[in-house]
C-alpha positions in Angstrom: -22.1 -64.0 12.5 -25.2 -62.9 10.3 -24.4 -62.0 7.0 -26.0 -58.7 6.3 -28.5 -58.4 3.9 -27.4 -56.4 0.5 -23.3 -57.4 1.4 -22.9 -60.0 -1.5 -24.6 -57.3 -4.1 -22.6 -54.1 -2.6 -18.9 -55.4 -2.2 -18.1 -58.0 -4.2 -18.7 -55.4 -6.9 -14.5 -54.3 -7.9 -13.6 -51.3 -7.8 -11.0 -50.4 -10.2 -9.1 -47.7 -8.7 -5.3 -46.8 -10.0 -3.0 -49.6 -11.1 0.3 -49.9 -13.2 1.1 -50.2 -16.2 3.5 -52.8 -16.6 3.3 -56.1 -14.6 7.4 -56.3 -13.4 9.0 -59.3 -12.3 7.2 -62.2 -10.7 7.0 -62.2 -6.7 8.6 -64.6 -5.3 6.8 -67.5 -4.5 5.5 -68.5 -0.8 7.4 -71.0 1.0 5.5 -72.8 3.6 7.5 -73.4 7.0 5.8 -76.9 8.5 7.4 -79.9 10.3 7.2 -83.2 8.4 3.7 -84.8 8.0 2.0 -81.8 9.1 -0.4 -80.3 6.0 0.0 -78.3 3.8 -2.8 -75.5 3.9 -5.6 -75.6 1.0 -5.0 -72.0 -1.5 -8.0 -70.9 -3.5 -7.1 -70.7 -7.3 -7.9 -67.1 -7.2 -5.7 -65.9 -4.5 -2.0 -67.6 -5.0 0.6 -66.9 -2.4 3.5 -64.9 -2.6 5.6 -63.3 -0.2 4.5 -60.0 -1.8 1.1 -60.6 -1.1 1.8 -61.9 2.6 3.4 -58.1 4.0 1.0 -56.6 2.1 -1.8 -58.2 4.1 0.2 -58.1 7.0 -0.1 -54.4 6.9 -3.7 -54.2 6.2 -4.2 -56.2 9.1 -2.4 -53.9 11.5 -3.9 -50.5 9.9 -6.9 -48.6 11.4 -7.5 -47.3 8.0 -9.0 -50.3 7.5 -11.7 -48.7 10.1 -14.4 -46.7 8.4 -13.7 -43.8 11.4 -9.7 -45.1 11.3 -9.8 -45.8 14.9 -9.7 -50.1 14.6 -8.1 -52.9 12.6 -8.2 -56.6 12.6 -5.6 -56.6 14.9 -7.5 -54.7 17.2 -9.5 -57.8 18.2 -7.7 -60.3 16.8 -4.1 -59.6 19.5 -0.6 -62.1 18.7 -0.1 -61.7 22.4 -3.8 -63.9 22.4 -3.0 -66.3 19.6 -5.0 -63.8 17.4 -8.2 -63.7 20.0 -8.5 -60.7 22.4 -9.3 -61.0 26.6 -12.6 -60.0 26.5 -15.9 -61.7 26.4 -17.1 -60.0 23.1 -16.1 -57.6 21.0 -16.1 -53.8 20.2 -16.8 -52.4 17.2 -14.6 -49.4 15.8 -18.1 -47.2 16.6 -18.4 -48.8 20.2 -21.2 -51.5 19.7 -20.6 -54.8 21.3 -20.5 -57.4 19.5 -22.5 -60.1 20.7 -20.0 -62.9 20.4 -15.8 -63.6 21.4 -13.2 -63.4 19.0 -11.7 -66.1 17.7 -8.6 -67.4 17.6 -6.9 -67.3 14.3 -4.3 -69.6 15.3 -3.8 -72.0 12.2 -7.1 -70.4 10.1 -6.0 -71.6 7.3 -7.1 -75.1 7.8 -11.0 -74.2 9.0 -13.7 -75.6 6.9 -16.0 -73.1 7.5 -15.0 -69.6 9.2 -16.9 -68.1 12.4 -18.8 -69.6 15.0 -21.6 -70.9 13.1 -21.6 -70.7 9.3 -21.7 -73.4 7.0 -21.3 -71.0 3.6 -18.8 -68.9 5.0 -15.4 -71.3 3.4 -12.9 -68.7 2.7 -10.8 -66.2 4.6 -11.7 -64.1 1.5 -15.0 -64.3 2.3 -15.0 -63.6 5.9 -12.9 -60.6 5.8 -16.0 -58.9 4.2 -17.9 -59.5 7.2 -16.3 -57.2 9.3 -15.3 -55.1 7.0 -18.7 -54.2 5.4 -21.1 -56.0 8.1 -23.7 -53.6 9.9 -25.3 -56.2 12.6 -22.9 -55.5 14.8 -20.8 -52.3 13.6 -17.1 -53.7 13.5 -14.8 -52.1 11.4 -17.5 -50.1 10.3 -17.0 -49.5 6.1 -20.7 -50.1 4.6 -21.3 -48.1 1.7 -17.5 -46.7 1.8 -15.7 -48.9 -0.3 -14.6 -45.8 -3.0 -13.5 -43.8 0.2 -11.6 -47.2 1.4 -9.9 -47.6 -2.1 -9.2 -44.2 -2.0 -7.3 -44.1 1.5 -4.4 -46.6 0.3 -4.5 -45.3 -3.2 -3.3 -41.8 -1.7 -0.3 -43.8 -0.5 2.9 -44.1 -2.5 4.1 -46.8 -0.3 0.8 -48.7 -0.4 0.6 -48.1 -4.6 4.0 -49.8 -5.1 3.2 -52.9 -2.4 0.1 -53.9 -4.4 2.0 -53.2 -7.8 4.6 -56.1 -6.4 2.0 -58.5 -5.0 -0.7 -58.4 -7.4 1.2 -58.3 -11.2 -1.0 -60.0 -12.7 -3.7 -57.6 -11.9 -1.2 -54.6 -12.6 -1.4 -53.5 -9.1 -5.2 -52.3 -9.1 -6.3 -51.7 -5.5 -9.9 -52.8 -4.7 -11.6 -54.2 -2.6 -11.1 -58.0 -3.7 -7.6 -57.0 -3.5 -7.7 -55.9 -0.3 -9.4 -58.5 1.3 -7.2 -61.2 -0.7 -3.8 -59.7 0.4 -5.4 -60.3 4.2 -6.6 -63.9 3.7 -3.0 -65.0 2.2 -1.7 -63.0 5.7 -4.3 -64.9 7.9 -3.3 -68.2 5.9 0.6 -67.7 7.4 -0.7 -67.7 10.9 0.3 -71.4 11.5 1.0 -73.0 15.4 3.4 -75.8 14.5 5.9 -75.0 17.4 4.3 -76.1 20.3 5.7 -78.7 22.9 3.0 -81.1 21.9 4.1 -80.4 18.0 7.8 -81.2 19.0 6.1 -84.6 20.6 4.3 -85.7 17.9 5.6 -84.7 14.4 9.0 -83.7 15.6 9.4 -87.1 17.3 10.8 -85.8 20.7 9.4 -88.2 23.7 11.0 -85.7 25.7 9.2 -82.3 24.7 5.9 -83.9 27.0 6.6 -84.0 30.7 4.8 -87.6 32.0 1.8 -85.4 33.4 1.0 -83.8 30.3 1.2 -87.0 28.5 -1.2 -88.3 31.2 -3.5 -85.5 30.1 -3.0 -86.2 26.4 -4.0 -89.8 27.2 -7.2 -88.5 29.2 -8.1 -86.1 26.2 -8.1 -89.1 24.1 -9.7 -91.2 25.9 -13.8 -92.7 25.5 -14.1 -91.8 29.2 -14.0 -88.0 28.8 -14.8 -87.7 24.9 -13.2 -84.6 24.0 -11.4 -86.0 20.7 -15.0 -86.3 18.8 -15.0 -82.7 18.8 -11.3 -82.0 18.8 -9.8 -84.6 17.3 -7.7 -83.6 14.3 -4.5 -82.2 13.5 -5.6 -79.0 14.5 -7.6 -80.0 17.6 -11.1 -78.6 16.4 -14.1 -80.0 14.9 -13.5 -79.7 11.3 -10.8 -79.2 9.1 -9.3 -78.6 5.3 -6.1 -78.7 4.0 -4.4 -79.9 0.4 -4.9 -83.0 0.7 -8.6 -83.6 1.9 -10.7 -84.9 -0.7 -14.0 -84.3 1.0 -14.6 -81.2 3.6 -16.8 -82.1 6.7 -19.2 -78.9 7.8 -19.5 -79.8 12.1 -21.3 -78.0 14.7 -22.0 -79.2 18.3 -24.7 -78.4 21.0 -22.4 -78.6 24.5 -25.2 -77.8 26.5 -24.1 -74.2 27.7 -27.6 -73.3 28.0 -31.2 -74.6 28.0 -33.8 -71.5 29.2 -37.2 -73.3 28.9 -36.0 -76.7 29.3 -36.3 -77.3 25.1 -33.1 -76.3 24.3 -33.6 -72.6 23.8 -30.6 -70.9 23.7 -30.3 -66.9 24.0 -32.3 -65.0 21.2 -29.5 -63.1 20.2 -27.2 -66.2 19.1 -28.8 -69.7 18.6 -26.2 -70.7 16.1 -26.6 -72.6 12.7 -30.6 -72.5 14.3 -30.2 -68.7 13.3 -29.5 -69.9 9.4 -31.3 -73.2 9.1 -34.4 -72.3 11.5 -34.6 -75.9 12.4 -35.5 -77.1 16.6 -32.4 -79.4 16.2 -29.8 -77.0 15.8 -30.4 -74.6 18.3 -27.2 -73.9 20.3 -24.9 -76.1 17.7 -21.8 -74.1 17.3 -18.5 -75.1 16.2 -15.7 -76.3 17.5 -13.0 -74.0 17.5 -9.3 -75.4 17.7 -7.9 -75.9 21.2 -4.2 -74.7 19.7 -3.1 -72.3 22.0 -6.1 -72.3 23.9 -4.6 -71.2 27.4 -3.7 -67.4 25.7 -7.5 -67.4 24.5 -9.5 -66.9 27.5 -12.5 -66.3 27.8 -14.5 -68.9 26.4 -17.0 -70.5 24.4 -19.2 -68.8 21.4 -19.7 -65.6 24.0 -17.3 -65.4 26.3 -19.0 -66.6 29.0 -16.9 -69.2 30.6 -14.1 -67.3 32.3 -11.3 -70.1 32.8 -10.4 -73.0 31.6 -11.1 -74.8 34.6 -14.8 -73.6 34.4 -14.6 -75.2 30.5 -13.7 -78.4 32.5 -16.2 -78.3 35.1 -18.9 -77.5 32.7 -18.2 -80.7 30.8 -17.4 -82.8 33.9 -21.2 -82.0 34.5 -22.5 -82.9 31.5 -23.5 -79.2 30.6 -23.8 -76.1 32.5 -26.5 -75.4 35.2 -27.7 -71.0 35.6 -29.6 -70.8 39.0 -31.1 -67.5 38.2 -30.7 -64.4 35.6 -32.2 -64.2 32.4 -30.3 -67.4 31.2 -31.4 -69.5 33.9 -31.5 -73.1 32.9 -30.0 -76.4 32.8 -27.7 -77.0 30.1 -27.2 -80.9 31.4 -30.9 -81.6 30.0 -31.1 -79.7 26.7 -32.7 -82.2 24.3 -30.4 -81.2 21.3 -26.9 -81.7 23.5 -23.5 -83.4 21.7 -24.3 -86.7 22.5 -20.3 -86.6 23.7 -21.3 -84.0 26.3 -21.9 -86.5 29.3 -20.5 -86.0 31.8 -17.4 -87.9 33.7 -15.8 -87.6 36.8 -12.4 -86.5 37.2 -9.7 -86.7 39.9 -7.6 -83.6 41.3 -4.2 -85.2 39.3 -6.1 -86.2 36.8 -7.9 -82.6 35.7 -3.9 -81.1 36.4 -3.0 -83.6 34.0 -5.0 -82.4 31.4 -4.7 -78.5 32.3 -1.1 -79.7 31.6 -1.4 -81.4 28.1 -3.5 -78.2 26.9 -0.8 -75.8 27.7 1.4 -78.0 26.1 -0.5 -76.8 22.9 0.9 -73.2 23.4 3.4 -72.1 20.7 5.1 -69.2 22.7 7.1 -69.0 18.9 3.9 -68.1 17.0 2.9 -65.5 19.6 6.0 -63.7 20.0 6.6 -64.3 15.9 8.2 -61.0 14.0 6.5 -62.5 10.7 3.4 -61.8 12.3 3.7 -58.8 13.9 2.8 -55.5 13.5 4.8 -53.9 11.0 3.7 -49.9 12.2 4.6 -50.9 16.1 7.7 -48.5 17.4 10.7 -50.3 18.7 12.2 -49.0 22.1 
């Protein structure tokens, strides 16, 4: 997403706005719920977890007041029942403007190196948060130049006074917009997929938890003939990842031939990824690559939504790239000079593509999607 101009200078400014006066006890202290040798997630200095800090965020994340017209939250687009994507192509904004790209999956965010489709600066979830928050190409949650009236909104609310007052003591409860946006990133950063067949396989060492198709698939995935571990090949299946214990982060994108319009690797003008930032030939179409965690409740696909089914995904990348007969986006993806030099092509069997349809829903962590941690805390029970 393009970062609009004037957002650094307008609201990363604090705004002091209420606050207590004494700092109470210490929240208690966030304890991380993760098998054995998985990581532990990476916490910026600035933003220690506490379970405080975690409802609070969660409740931001489910309220439309977080809206500038109060009709959207991040939940709005970002759905549990979807591992934290939403079923449509693109987006919506809280004014009704598309957006002009999906919404990802925040299935195990914490662990991104960068955040979005194709940013390199963008590290933090405190970071991104602004960007729909405050961002004006697209409209999404709609709140440039109403930061004071945002402040104000949970200020006006007893319940909301005391929640920041417990989760941020050291900062005597002030309510802000760095506050705001903090108590969502430690939120997102709880959103971890550990409970999946394929985790019970591999870290919970149960041979059994993999039926002997879907580790036929998991031996395809990793396999030289089809590639698709050079793109999603770490613990969290995606291109690049951080965590405590990295000691160096790796910034990724990939071209995967999607489109080509004039037969030099033009993608759309709307979205050419990092190309749009950098502005150099080579990194037109390079986007990154998102983690494949859950990817069966994510449809659709790819940086714009454009690839309806899984099964498309496949056949895309069985081809080597996609071919457009006609439309405005006609073009052949197989030939586009700047394509993943993993992006080949192969040739797979009927078992053998059921096989691996069958090792990537073994990545679904029905637990994580169906999670009361993670819910939303305003929904009525029947």
């Amino acid at each position: 997403m393009r970062f609009p101009v004037g957002l650094s200078l307008r609201v990363f400014v604090m705004l002091v706005a209420g606050g207590c006066d004494d700092e109470g006890a210490a929240p208690a202290a966030y304890i991380w719920d993760l098998p054995a040798g998985f990581p532990v997630p990476r916490v910026p200095v600035d933003n220690p977890m506490n379970e405080a800090k975690v409802e609070l965020g969660r409740r931001l994340f489910y309220d439309e007041r977080l809206s500038g017209n109060q009709t959207q939250a991040c939940a709005s687009c970002h759905i549990q029942a979807h591992a934290f994507a939403e079923p449509l192509a693109v987006s919506r904004g809280s004014t009704g403007e598309a957006h002009f790209r999906n919404a990802m999956s925040l299935t195990n965010v914490a662990f991104n190196a960068t955040q979005t489709w194709s940013s390199a600066v963008l590290v933090h979830l405190e970071q991104q948060a602004l960007i729909p928050m405050f961002g004006e190409t697209p409209v999404e949650l709609g709140l440039a130049n109403r930061e004071a009236e945002l402040v104000l909104r949970f200020l006006a609310d007893d319940d909301y006074v005391q929640r920041f007052r417990e989760a941020f003591p050291e900062d005597a409860g002030r309510i802000g917009v760095d506050t705001i946006v903090k108590a969502i990133a430690a939120f997102e950063r709880t959103l971890l997929s550990t409970r999946s067949a394929y985790d019970d396989f591999w870290y919970r060492k149960a041979p059994e938890a993999l039926t002997a198709q879907q580790i036929a698939g998991f031996e395809l995935f990793f396999s030289e003939r089809l590639e698709c571990f050079h793109c999603h090949g770490d613990f969290n299946f995606q291109s690049a990842s951080t965590h405590s214990n990295t000691t160096f982060d790796e910034v990724v994108f990939h071209n995967n031939g999607l489109y080509n319009l004039d037969g030099n690797g033009a993608y759309p003008a709307r979205d050419q990824g990092i190309y749009d930032v950098t502005h150099k030939d080579g990194d037109r179409g390079r986007f990154k690559a998102p983690t494949l965690r859950n990817i069966v409740l994510t449809a659709p696909y790819m940086h714009d939504g454009s690839l309806a089914t899984l099964d498309d995904v496949i056949d895309m990348y069985v081809a080597g790239g996609r071919l457009i007969m006609e439309g405005p986006n006609a073009g052949d993806g197989r030939t586009n000079p700047n394509k993943s030099q993993f992006v080949r092509g192969f040739t797979l069997s009927a078992d053998e593509r059921a096989a691996l349809l069958a090792f990537l829903s073994a990545l679904t962590d029905d637990a994580f999607v169906t999670d009361p941690r993670h819910a939303d805390p305003f929904a009525t029970k029947e």
